[in-house]
C-alpha positions in Angstrom: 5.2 -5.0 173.1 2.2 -5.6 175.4 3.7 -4.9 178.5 0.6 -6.1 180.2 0.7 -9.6 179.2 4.6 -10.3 179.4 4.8 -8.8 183.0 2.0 -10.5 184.7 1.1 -13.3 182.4 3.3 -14.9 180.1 5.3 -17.9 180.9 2.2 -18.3 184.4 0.7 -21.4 183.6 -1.7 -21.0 186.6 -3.7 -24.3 185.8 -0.4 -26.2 186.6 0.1 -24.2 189.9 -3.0 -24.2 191.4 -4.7 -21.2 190.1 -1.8 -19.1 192.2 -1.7 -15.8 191.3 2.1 -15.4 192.1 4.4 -17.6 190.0 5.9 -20.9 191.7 9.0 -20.9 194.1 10.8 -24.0 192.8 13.5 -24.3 195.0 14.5 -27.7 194.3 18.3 -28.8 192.9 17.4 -31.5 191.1 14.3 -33.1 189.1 13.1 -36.4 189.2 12.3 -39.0 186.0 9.7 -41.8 185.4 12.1 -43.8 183.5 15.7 -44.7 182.4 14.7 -43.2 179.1 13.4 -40.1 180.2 16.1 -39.6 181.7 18.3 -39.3 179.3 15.9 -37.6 176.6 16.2 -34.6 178.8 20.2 -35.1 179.8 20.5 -34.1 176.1 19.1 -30.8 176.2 19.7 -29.6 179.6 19.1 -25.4 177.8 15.5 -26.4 177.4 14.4 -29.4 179.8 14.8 -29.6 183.7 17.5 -31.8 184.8 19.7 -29.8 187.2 19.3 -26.2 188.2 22.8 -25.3 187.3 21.4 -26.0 183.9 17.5 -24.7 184.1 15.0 -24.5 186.6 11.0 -23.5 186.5 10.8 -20.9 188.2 14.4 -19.9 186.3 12.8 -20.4 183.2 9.5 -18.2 183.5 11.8 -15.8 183.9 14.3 -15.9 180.9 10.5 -16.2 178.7 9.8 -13.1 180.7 13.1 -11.0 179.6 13.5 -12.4 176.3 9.9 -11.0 175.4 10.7 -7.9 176.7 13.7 -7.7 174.8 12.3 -9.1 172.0 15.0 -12.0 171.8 14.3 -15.2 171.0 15.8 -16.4 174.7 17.5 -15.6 177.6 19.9 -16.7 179.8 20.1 -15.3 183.3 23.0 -15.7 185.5 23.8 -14.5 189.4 25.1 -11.3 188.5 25.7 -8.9 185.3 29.2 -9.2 185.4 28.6 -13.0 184.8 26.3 -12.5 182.0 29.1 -10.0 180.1 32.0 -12.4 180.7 29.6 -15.6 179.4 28.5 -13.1 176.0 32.2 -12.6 175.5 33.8 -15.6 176.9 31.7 -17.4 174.2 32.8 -15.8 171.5 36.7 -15.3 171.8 39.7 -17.7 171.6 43.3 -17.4 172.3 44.4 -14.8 169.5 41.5 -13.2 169.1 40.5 -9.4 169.2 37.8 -7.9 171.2 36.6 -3.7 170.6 35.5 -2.6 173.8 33.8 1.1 175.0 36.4 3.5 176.5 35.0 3.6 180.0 32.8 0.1 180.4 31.7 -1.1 183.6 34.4 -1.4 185.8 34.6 -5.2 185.7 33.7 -5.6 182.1 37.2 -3.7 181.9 39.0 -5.9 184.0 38.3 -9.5 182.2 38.8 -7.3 178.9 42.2 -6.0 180.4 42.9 -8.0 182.8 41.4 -11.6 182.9 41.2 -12.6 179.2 44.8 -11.8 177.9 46.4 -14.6 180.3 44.6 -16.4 177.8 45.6 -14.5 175.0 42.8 -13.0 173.9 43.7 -8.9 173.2 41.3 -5.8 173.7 40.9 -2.3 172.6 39.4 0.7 174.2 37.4 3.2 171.9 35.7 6.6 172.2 32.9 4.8 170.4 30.9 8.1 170.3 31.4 7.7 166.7 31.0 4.6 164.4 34.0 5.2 162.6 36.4 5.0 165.7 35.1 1.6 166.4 35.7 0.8 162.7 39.7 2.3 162.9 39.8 -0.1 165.9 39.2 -3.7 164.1 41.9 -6.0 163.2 41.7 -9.0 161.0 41.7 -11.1 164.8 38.3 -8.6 166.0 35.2 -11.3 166.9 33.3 -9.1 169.3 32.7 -5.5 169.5 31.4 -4.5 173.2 29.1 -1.6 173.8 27.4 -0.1 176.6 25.1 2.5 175.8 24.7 4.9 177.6 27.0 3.7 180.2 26.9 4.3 183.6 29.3 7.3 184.7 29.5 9.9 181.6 26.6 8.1 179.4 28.4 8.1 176.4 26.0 6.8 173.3 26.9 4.5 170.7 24.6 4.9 166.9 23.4 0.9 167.7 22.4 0.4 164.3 26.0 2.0 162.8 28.5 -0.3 164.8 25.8 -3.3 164.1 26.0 -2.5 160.4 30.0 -2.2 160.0 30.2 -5.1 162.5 27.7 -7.4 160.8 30.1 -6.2 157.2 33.1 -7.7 159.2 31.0 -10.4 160.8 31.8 -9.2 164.2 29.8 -10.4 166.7 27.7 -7.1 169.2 27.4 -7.4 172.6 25.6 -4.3 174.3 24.9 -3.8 177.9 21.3 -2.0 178.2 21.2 -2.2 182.1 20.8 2.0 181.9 17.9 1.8 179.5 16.3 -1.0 180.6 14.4 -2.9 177.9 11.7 -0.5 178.5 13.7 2.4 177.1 15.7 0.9 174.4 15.9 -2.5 172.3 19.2 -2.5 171.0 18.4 -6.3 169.1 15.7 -4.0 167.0 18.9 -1.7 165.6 21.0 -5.3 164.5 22.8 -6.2 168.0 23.1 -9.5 168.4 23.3 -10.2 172.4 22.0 -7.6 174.9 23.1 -8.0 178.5 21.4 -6.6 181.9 23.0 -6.2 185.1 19.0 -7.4 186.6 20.1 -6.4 190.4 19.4 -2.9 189.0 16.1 -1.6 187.2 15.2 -5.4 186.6 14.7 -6.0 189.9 14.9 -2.4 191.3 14.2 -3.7 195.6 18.0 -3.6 196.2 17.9 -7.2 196.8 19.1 -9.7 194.4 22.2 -9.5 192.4 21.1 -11.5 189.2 22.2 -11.2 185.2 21.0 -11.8 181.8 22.0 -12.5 178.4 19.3 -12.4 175.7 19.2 -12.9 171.7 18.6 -15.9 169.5 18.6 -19.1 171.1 21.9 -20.4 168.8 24.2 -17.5 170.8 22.7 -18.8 173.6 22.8 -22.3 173.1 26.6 -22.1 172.6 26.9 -19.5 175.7 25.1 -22.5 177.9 27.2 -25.2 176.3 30.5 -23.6 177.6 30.9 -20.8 180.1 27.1 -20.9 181.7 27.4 -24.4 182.2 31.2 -24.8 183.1 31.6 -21.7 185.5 28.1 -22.2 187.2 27.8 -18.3 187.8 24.1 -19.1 188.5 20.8 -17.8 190.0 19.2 -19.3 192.6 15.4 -20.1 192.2 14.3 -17.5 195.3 16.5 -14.8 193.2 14.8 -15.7 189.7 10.9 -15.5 191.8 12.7 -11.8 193.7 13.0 -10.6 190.2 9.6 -11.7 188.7 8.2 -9.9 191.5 10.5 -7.2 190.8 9.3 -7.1 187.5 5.7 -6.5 188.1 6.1 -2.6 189.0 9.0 -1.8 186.4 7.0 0.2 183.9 5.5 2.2 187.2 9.1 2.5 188.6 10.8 3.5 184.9 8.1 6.6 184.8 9.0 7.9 188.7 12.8 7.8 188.4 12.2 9.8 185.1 10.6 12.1 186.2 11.8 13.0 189.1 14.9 13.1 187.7 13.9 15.5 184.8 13.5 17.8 188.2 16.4 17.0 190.0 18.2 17.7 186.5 16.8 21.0 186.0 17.8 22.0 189.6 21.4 20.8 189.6 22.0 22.7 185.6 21.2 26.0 187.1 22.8 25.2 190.2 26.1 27.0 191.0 28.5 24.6 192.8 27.9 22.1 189.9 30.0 22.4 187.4 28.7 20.1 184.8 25.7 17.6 184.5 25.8 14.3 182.9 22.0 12.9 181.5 21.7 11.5 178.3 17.9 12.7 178.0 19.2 16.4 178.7 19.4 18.9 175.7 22.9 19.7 177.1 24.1 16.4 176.3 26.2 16.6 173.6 24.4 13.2 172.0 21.4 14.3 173.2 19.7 13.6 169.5 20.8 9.8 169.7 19.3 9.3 173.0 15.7 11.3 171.7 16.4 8.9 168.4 17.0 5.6 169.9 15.8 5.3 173.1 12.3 5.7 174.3 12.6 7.7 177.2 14.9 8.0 180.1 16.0 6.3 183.5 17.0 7.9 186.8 20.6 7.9 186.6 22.4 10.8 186.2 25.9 12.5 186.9 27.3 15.7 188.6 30.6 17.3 188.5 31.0 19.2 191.9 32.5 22.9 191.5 34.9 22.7 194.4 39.0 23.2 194.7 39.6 19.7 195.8 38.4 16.3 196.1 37.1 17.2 200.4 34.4 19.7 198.6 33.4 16.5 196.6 33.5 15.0 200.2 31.9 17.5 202.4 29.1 17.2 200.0 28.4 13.5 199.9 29.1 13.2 203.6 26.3 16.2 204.2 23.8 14.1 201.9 20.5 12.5 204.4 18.0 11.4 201.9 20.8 9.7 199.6 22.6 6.7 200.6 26.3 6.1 200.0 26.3 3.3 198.3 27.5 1.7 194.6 24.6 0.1 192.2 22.0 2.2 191.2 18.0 1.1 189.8 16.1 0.4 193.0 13.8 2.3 195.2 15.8 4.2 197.1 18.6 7.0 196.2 22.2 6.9 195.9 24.9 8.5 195.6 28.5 7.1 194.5 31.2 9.3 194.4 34.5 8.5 191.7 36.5 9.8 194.7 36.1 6.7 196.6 37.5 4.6 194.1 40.5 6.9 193.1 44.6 6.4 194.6 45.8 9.8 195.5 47.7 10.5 192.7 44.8 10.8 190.2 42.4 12.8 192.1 42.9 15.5 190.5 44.6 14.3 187.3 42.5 11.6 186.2 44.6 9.7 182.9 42.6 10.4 179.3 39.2 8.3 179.3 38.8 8.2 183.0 36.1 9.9 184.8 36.9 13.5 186.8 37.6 13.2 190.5 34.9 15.7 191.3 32.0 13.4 189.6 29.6 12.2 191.7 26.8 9.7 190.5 23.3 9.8 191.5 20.5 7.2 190.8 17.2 8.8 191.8 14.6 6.3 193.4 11.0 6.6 194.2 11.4 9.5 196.4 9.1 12.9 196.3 11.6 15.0 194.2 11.4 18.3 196.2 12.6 15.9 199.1 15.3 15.1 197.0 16.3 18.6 195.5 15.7 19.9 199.2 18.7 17.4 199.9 20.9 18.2 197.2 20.9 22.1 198.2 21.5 21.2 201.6 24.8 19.4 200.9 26.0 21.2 198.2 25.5 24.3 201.0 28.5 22.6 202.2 30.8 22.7 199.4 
């Protein structure tokens, strides 16, 4: 992957744009024709011609060429937010009747059109410890069309074998959706291991300047084609051109950015393991994570997101400590330049505080995604809250 040329180069026709070095702001609805027939030459193919924005755009498309290299997909959708690009990847593959496998602790909303959404339209859905292939297997029916992954995902970063579930799924012909917003494309190509559609949330590492909320859906253009024909196109859930030229800049310093968070976080993991108020750590690229071998085996290196368990009697130690926190924000999202931290505590009624249900994520977890900080600032912050506990 020349990194190089696909960040700064492809999809740039500078001759068209006046030799600009920055790519074009389009920021036009509609597109103009010379002639009746040309007109409806590109009505027919609205994926790959520019007719209306809600359908493509130029300054749209240099960026799904952009993503789909990087991913090494053939194409790429993108959409106004991740959530939009999972429910298009599924949406487009399920009818009334029909089965979907699903991770046992997806992103939040990925659970809810799964759970919640779809089976008003009688479409069903499981939830799997799919930390090993053969409980995803156990899970299919004759009815299963789409097995959903997420790997790692963002709370516990549990792993899925990519090229395992691929191979029982393709056996089955079983369509793979896997959301690779924690890896990045960078870290991990889950189309390389058999996948067939990978989906980003791109407001995080994608863009990483905590400023657009933007999606994308990526693998071979006949996936895509029929994504476009029905829920792209129908629901509208849509970029704007500013938001598609945000993210191309965005894009320019993700290599850079990948290798900060990384390694600051290597630091701020070795601090928090040995520290005594924290009772567990959750990092995929940690030797103490029990699938620590898949990550070293299928990923390329590691992101800035990472989990703590707080070592306190209640959910106010959890509390005291994100409340002390200066250098972190409060905030949900993770992948830009600045550091957060996200506590489950927030999000939790009363009642499950400290009894979370089986598959749910401990009360006392707080998620932190490192940013481009100095890490001693960072660790320096860290002792100073958890001082507090």
């Amino acid at each position: 992957m020349d990194l190089d040329w696909i960040l700064n180069h492809l999809g740039e026709e500078r001759d068209r744009y006046f030799g600009a070095v920055a790519p074009p702001l389009m920021q036009s609805a509609i597109f103009s024709f010379p002639t009746v027939a040309a007109m409806r030459e590109q009505a027919r193919d609205e994926f790959g011609h520019h007719f209306y924005t809600r359908g493509n755009n130029p300054t749209v498309e240099i960026l799904r060429r952009k993503l789909a290299a990087l991913e090494g997909a053939e194409d790429c959708l993108v959409f106004a937010s991740g959530a939009a690009a999972i429910a298009a990847g599924v949406i487009a593959a399920v009818s009334a009747g029909d089965h979907v496998a699903c991770v046992q602790k997806p992103y939040s909303w990925t659970r809810h059109l799964l759970a919640e959404l779809l089976p008003r339209f009688g479409v069903t859905a499981s939830f799997v410890d799919a930390t090993e292939p053969a409980h995803i297997e156990a899970a299919l029916t004759p009815r299963t069309r789409l097995i959903v992954l997420e790997s790692p995902n963002s709370l516990t970063y549990e792993l899925q074998d990519l090229a395992a579930v691929a191979a029982l799924a393709r056996a089955r012909g079983v369509r793979t959706l896997c959301d690779n917003s924690y890896a990045s494309p960078l870290n991990q190509s889950p189309l390389a291991f058999g996948i067939d559609l990978v989906a980003h949330s791109a407001t995080k590492y994608l863009n990483g300047h905590g400023d657009v909320m933007a999606g994308a859906l990526c693998g071979p253009q006949a996936l895509l084609r029929e994504a476009f024909r029905g829920p792209f196109m129908t629901l509208g859930a849509i970029p704007s051109p500013h938001d598609a030229w945000l993210l191309l800049r965005g894009l320019r310093t993700l290599p850079l950015r990948m290798q900060r968070c990384a390694a600051t976080a290597a630091r701020v993991v070795a601090f928090l393991e040995a520290h005594p108020k924290i009772e567990r750590v959750w990092y995929p690229h940690s030797p103490s994570h029990p699938q620590h071998a898949l990550a070293l085996r299928q990923m390329r290196g590691a992101s800035g997101l990472l989990s703590v368990a707080i070592r306190c009697d209640d959910v106010c130690g959890v509390e005291r400590f994100c409340d002390a926190l200066r250098r972190f924000l409060l905030s949900v999202s993770w992948g830009g330049y600045e550091s957060l931290a996200c506590p489950t505590a927030a999000f939790l009624p009363a009642a499950t505080r400290t009894t979370p249900k089986p598959g749910h994520v401990p009360a006392n977890l707080v998620r932190l995604s490192i940013g481009l900080e100095e890490a001693d600032v960072l660790i320096a912050d860290l002792a100073q809250a958890l001082d507090k506990v």
